[in-house]
C-alpha positions as a printed Julia matrix, in Angstrom:
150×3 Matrix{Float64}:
  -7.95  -10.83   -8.63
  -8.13  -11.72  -12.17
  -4.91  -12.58  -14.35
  -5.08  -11.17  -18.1
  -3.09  -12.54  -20.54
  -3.0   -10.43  -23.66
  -1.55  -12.71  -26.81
  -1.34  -11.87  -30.8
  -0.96  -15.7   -31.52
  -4.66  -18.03  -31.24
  -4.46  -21.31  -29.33
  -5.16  -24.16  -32.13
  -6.61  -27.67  -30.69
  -4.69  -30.7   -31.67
  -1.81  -28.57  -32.97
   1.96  -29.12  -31.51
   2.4   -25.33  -31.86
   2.27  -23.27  -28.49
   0.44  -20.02  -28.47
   2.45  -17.28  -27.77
   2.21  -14.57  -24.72
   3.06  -10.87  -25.2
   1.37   -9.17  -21.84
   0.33  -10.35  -18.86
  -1.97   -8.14  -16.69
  -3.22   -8.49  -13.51
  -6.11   -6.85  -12.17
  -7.42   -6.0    -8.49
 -10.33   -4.8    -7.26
 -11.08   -1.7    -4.87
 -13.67    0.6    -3.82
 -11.84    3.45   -4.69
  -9.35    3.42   -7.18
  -8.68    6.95   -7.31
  -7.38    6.5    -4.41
  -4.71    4.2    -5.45
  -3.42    6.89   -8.17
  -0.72    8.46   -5.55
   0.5     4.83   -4.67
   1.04    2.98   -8.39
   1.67    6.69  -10.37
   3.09    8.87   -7.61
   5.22    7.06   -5.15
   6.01    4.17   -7.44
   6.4     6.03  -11.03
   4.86    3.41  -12.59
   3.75    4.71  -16.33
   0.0     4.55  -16.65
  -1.13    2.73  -20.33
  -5.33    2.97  -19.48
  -6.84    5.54  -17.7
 -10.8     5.33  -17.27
 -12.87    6.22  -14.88
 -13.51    2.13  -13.96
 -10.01    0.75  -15.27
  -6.55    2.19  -14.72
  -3.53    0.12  -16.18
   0.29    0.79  -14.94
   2.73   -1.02  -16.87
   5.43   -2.85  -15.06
   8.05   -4.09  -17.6
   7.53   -4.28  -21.09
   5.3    -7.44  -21.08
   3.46   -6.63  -17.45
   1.48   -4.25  -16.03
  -0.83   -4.07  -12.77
  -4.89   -3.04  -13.48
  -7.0    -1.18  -11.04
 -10.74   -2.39  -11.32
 -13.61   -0.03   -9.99
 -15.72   -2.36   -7.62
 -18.76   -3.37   -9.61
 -16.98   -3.27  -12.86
 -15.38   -6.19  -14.3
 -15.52   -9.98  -13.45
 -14.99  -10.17  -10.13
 -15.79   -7.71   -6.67
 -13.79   -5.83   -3.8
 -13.3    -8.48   -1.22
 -12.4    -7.76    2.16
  -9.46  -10.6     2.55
  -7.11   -9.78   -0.33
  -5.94  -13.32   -1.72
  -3.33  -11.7    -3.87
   0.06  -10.52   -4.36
   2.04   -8.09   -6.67
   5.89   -9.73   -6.47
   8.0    -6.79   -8.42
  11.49   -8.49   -8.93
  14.35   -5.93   -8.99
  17.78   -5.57   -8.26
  17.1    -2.33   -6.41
  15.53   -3.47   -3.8
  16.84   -1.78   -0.66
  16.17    1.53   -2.73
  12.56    0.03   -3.0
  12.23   -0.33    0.39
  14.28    2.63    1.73
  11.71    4.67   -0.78
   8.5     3.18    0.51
   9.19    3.32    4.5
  10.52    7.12    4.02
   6.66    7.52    2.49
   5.7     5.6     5.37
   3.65    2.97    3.45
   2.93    0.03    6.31
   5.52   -2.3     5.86
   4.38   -6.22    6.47
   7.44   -8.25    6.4
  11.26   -6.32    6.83
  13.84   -6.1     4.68
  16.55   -8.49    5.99
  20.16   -7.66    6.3
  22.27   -8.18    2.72
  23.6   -11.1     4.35
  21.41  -13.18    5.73
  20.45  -15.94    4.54
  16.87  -17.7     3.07
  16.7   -20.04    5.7
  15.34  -24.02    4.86
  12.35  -24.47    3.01
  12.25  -20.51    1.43
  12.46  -19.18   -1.57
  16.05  -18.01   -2.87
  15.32  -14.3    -2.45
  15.55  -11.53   -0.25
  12.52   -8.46   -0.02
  10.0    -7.62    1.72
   6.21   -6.72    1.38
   4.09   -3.91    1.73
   0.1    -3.02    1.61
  -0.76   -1.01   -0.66
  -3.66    1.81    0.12
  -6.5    -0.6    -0.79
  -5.19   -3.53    1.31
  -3.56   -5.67   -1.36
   0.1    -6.7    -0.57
   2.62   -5.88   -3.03
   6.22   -7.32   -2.53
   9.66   -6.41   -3.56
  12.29   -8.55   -3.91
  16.01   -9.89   -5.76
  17.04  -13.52   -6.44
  19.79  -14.52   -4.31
  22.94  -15.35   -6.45
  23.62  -18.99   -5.69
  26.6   -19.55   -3.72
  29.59  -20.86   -5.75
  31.09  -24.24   -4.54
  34.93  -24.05   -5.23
C-alpha cells in the first residue's frame, strides 16, 4: 500500500510554517485491476479522476481518493496478505451495508444493531468491513455520538 499525499505548499527546513495538505491518495496493488472497475465505479459510484491502463484513481471526498496500481507498476507489488484498510466514514452506513450484502460482496465483520454499544477498549464507532474483489478490506463506518451526561 502506498499513501500519496498531494500538497501545493513545499516543506521549508528550519521554518515554523507547516506545509499544507490538499489530497491524500492511497494506492493498492492487484493483479488485475480491471477487475476492480465494477467494485470502486459500479457498485460503489465512486467518480473516477485517472484512468490508465496501470493507474485508476476514484475520488472519495474532495481531498481523498483510493488508487488502483497494476502489479509491476509503481513502488511497491501485489502481496498475497493485504496489510491495509480503506475506512470510508459516513453517516449512511446501514445503507452502505444493506447495498453491499444485497450485491453479495463477502462481508468480514457485521453490522451491529443501532444500539449496541462499542464495548471497552474499541473505537467509538459502529460499521463493518468488507473485501473487496482483490482481497483488500475496505470498511464502513459512523462515529458514535457521545452520550450526554445530564
Amino acid at each position: 500500500m502506498t499513501l500519496a499525499v498531494l500538497t501545493a505548499a513545499p516543506a521549508i527546513a528550519g521554518t515554523e510554517a507547516t506545509a499544507s495538505v490538499d489530497e491524500t491518495v492511497t494506492f493498492f496493488y492487484y493483479d488485475d485491476i480491471d477487475a476492480l472497475v465494477p467494485f470502486y465505479e459500479g457498485l460503489l459510484k465512486l467518480e473516477k479522476t485517472m484512468d490508465e491502463d496501470w493507474v485508476k484513481i476514484y475520488r472519495l471526498t474532495p481531498g481523498s481518493s483510493v488508487g488502483l496500481v497494476a502489479n509491476g507498476r509503481g513502488l511497491h507489488a501485489v502481496s498475497e496478505d493485504k496489510p491495509a484498510m480503506l475506512s470510508i466514514v459516513t453517516d449512511d452506513v446501514d445503507a452502505w451495508y444493506q447495498r453491499l450484502v444485497s450485491a453479495g460482496v463477502p462481508v468480514v465483520s457485521e453490522l451491529p444493531p443501532e444500539d449496541s454499544e462499542a464495548g471497552e477498549g474499541r473505537a467509538p464507532v459502529r460499521g463493518f468491513v468488507v473485501t473487496d474483489p482483490g482481497g483488500y478490506t475496505v470498511e464502513f463506518f459512523t462515529w458514535r455520538k457521545p452520550e450526554s451526561s445530564e
